[in-house]
Each structure stands twice: as C-alpha cells, then as structure tokens.
N, C-alpha and C positions, 0 to 999 in steps of 0.2 A: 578462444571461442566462448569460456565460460566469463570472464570481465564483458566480452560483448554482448553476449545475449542479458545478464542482467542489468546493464547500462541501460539499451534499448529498453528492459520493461521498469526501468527506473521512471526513464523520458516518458515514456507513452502514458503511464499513471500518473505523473507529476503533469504531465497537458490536459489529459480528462478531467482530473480532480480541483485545477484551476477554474474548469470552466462549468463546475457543476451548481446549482440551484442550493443543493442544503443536503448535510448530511441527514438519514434518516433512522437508520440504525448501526450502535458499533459492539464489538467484541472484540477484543484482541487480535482474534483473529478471520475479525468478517469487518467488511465493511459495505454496507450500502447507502447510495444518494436518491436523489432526485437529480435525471442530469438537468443540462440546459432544454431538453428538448421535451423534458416533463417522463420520460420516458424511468425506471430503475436502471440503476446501476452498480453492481456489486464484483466484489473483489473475495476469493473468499480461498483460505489457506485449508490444506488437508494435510496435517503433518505424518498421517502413516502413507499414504502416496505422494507426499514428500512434491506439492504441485500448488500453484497460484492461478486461478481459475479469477478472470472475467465473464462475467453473465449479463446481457445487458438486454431488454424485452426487445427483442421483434431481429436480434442479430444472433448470428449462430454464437455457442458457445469460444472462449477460446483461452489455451492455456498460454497463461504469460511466463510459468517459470518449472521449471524441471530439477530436479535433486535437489532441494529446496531442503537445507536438512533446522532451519530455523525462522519465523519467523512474526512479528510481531507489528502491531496497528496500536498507536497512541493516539490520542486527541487533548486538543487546549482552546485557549481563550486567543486571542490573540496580542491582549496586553500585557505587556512586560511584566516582570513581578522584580519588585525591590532591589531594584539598580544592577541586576543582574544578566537584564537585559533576555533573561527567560521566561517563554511565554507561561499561563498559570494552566497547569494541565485542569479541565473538565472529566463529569463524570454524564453531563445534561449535552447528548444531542445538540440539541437546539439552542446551543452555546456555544458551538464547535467552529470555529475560524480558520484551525490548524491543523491538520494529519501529520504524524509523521511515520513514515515507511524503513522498518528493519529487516533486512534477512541476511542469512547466510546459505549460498547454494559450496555443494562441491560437486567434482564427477570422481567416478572409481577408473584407474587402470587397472585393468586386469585383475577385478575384483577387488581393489582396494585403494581404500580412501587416499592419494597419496599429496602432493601441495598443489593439489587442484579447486581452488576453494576461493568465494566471490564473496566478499562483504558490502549491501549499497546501503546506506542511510539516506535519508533527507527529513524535511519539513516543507511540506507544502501547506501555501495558502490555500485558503476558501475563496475566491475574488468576488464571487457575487452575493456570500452574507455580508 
C-alpha cells in the first residue's frame, strides 16, 4: 500500500510538472508554477504533519502524501555539466528546466516504525521552458 500510494504521487507530479508553463517560486520544500492553464500551482511539504499538499487556484485542496517523514525539491539547468552527464543545479527560478522530487514516507505498526518505509526519486523536465 505504502510503494503504491507513493508511486501514484510520483506519476501524478511527474505528469503536472511536465506540462507546466515555468516554475515561479522554489524552496526546498515548496514548490510553485505557473500551470499550462495560467492558473498556480504549488506542491508544498509540512514536515511536523509529516504531509505533501497540492494547492492549485480554483480546485480543492488535496493531499498527495501521508507519513512523509522526509522530503526535498531540487532544481537545475538542464545542460549537462562536464561530461558527466549532470544537469548544473540553479539557484534563478527562471532558469529552472529541471525539478527533481525526493522523499521518504514510512507507516507505524502498532505504534512503531517498523520496515514499512517508501523511498521515490526522480527528475523531471520542464517541457514547456
């Protein structure tokens, strides 16, 4: 259950974040666009409620991820850097090509943490900077 649920909000933010207009603001652990439809769109971490919150204007709120006990938002350029074939991380917004999405969720049995525990990475494009 716990591989599945954060698989699906792997997919679901790796589909919106392709198709969005330009990133507008970041922090490690926030991230807001401009989507395609001109509309905001924000992704945004609470690590003492341990929760991944999408916000997007004029839709209800909705949370993507539960027990969320880590979590971190990168950004880059999207040209490779010295044959290493890594992109060159940014600090400029409006440079940003690249996001890439880290967490780690777990659940407790019976009060406690026990090898219940979900790690998703990626990089996603920007497709329309």
């Amino acid at each position: 259950d716990l591989d599945q649920r954060t698989q699906m909000a792997l997919d679901k933010m790796s589909r919106e974040i392709r198709q969005v207009n330009m990133l507008t603001a970041y922090s490690s652990t926030n991230l807001t666009f401009q989507d395609y439809d001109g509309a905001t769109l924000q992704y945004v971490y609470d690590a003492q409620a341990q929760t991944l919150t999408r916000i997007k204007t004029g839709e209800p709120t909705i949370t993507n991820l539960i027990g969320c006990d880590s979590l971190s938002f990168s950004i880059f350029q999207r040209t490779p850097s010295n044959n290493a074939f890594q992109p060159y991380p940014t600090t400029m917004v409006t440079k940003t090509k690249l996001v890439e999405l880290t967490w780690n969720c777990s659940r407790k049995v019976l009060g406690t943490t026990a090898n219940t525990e979900g790690m998703q990475s990626a990089k996603v494009v920007i497709r329309r900077q």
